[in-house]
C-alpha positions in Angstrom: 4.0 15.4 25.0 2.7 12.1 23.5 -0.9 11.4 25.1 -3.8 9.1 24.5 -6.1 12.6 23.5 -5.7 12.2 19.9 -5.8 15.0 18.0 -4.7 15.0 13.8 -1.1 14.2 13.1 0.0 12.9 16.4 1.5 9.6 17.2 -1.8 6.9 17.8 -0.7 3.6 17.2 2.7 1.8 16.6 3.8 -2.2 16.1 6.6 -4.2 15.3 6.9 -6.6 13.1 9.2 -9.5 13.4 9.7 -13.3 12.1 8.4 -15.0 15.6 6.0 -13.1 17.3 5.8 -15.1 20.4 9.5 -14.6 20.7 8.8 -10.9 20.9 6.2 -11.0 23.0 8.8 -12.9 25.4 11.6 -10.2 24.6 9.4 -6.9 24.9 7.2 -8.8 28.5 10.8 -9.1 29.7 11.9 -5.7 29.2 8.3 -3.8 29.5 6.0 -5.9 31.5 3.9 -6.3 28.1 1.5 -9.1 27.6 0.5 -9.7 24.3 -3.5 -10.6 23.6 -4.3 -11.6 20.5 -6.6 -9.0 18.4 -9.2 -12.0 17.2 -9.5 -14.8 14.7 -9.7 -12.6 11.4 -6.8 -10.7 12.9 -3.8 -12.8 11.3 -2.0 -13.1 14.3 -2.2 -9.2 14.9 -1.5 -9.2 18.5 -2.0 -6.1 21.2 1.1 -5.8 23.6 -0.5 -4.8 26.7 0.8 -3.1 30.0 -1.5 -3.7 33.0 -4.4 -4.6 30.8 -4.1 -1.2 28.3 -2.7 -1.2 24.7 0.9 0.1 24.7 2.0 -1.4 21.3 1.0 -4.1 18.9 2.6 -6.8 16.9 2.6 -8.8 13.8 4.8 -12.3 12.3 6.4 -10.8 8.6 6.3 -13.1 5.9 9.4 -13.6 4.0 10.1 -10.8 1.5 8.1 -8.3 3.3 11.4 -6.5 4.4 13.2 -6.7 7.5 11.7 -6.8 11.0 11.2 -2.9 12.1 9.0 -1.1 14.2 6.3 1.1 12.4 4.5 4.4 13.6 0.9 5.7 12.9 -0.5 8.9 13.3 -3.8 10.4 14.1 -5.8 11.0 10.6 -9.4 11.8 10.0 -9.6 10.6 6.9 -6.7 8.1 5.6 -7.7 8.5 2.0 -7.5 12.1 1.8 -3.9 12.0 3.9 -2.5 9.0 1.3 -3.7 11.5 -1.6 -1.5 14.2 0.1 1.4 11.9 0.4 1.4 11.2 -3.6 1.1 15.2 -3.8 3.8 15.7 -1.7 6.2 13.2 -3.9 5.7 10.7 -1.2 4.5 7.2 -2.1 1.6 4.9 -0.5 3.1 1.7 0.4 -0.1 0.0 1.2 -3.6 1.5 0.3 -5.9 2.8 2.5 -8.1 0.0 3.9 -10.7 -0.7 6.8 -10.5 -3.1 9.3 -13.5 -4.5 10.3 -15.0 -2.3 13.6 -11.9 -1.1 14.1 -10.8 1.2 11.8 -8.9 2.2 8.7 -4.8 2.3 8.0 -3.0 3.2 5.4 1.1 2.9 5.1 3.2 5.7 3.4 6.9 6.4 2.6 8.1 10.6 2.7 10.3 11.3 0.2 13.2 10.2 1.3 11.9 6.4 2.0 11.2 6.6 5.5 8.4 4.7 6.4 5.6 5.5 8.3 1.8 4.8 8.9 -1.9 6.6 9.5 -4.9 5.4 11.5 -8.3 6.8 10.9 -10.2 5.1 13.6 -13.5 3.9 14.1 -14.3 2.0 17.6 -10.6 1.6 17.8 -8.9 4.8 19.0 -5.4 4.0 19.5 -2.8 3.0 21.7 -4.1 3.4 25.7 -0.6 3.9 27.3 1.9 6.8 26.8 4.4 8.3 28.5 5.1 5.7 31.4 7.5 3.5 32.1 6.8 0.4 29.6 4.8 2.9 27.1 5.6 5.1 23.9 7.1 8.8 25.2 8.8 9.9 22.0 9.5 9.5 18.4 12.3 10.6 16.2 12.7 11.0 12.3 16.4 11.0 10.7 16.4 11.9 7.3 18.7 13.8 5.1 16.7 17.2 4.4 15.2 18.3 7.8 14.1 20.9 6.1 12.5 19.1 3.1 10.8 16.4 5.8 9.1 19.6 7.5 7.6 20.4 3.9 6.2 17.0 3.6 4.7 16.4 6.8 3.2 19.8 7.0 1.6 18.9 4.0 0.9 15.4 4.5 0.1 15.2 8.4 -0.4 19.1 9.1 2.1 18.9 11.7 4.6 21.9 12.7 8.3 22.4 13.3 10.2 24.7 15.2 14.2 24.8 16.4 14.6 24.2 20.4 18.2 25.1 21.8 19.8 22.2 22.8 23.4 21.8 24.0 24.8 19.9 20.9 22.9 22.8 19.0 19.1 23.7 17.9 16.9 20.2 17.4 14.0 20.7 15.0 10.9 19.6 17.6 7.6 18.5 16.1 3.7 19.5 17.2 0.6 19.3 15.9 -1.2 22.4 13.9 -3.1 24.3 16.2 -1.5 22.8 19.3 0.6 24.0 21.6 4.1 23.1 22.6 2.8 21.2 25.4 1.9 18.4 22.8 5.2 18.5 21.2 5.9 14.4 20.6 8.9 14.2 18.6 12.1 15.7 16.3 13.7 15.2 13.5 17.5 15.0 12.8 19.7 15.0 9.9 20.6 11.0 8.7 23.9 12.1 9.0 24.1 12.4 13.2 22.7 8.6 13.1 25.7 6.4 13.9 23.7 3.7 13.7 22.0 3.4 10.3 22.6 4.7 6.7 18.3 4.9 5.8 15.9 7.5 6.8 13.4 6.3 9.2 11.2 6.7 12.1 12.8 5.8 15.7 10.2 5.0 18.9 11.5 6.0 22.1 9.7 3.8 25.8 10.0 5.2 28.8 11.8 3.8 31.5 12.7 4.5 35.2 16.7 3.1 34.8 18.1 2.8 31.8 21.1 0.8 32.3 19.0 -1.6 34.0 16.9 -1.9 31.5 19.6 -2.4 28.4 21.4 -5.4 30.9 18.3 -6.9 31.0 17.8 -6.3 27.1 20.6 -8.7 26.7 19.8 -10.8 29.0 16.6 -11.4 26.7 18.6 -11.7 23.6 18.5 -7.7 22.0 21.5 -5.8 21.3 23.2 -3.0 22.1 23.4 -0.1 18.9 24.3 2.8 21.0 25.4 2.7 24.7 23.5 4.3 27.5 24.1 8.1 27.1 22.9 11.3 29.0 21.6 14.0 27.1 21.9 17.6 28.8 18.0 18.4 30.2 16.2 15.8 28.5 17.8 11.9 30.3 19.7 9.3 29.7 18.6 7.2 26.7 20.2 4.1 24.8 19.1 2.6 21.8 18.3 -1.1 20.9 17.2 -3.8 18.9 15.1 -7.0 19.8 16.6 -10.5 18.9 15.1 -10.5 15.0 16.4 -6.9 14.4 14.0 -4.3 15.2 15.6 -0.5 16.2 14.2 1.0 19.2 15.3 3.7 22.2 15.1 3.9 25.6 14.6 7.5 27.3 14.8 7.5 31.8 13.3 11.5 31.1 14.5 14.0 33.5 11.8 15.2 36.2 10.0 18.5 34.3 10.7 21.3 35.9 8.0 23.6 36.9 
């Protein structure tokens, strides 16, 4: 499960970036209960969205031409140099160099094979996200791409992190862990492209937690989002939906079943 105890190759940090970021900060404090606090003068306009006073997300205002507005996911490395030469190794590409943020840390952005996007975070007095797996907060993440197998190749290499096939009713889902961890910190999957009924790229998907669902896509568009696949159960996992926010941005909602045990 997705935790704050960062460990190499999990999820640490993740932010959107849209064309108005005080419009998102109104969209995402009306669904989530975020605030967003801005991350300093030098920042940009980096924001931190902020769910009773810890870190859940952050945010950023894209420029014309960088792309459209999409959600970004960073994981845990020690060493962001050494994990963007991996990713060149690996036929990957690095879409932004390795570089340090003042006192905070250093990030680097990187694209698989395939073109899905994705980032690192080495820190430094900045750790990560503070929040995970409540309502409000980060509690999965999913990659669609078009050789699961492949993808498990490249992010062993890349990230260290492991795959293995868990039975599920529509049929085994490839679930992703750490190296040296145990399934307990399982944080994600990966599907084929093709089960996406929603979009034609590969990419990374960011699941939030929430306690109802269907509330929580009414009041979605209530705030201006849309609907891209209707509220759904899954057999022993929840009921999920997934979204995007008024400029564009793709994300899912997961109302988890209780664990068991």
């Amino acid at each position: 499960m997705l935790t704050t105890h960062f460990v190499p190759g999990a999820p640490d940090w993740l932010d959107v970036s849209v064309p108005d970021l005080d419009g998102a900060a109104s969209f995402y404090g009306g669904l989530f209960g975020w605030r967003l606090a801005p991350a300093g003068s030098e920042s940009g306009g980096y924001g931190y969205f902020q769910l009773d006073g810890r870190t859940a997300a952050a945010g950023m205002r894209s420029e014309a031409g960088q792309g459209p507005p999409a959600w970004t996911v960073y994981f845990h490395t020690q060493d962001a140099e050494t994990t963007a030469r991996a990713s060149r190794d690996a036929h990957g590409a690095v879409l932004v160099e390795p570089a340090e943020v003042p006192d905070k840390g250093t990030v680097a952005v990187l694209g698989d094979p395939a073109g899905a996007v994705f980032g690192v975070w080495q820190p430094g007095s900045l750790a990560g996200f503070e929040v995970t797996g409540e309502p409000g907060a980060l509690c999965w993440v999913e990659l669609y791409t078009p050789d699961v197998a492949a993808a498990a190749v490249y992010y062993r290499a890349v990230l260290g992190l492991e795959t293995s096939a868990t039975p599920m009713s529509g049929g085994p889902y490839t679930t992703l862990t750490p190296g040296d961890a145990d399934d307990e910190a399982m944080f994600g999957g990966v599907r084929p492209l093709a089960d996406d009924p929603v979009e034609t790229r590969p990419h990374w998907l960011p699941y939030f937690a929430v306690t109802d669902t269907d509330a929580a896509v009414t009041a979605a568009l209530e705030l201006g989002g849309t609907v891209r696949m209707p509220a759904t159960d899954i057999p022993d996992v929840g009921r999920t939906a997934r979204l995007a926010d008024p400029y564009g941005a793709e994300f899912a909602l997961l109302t988890p079943l209780p664990r068991r045990g």
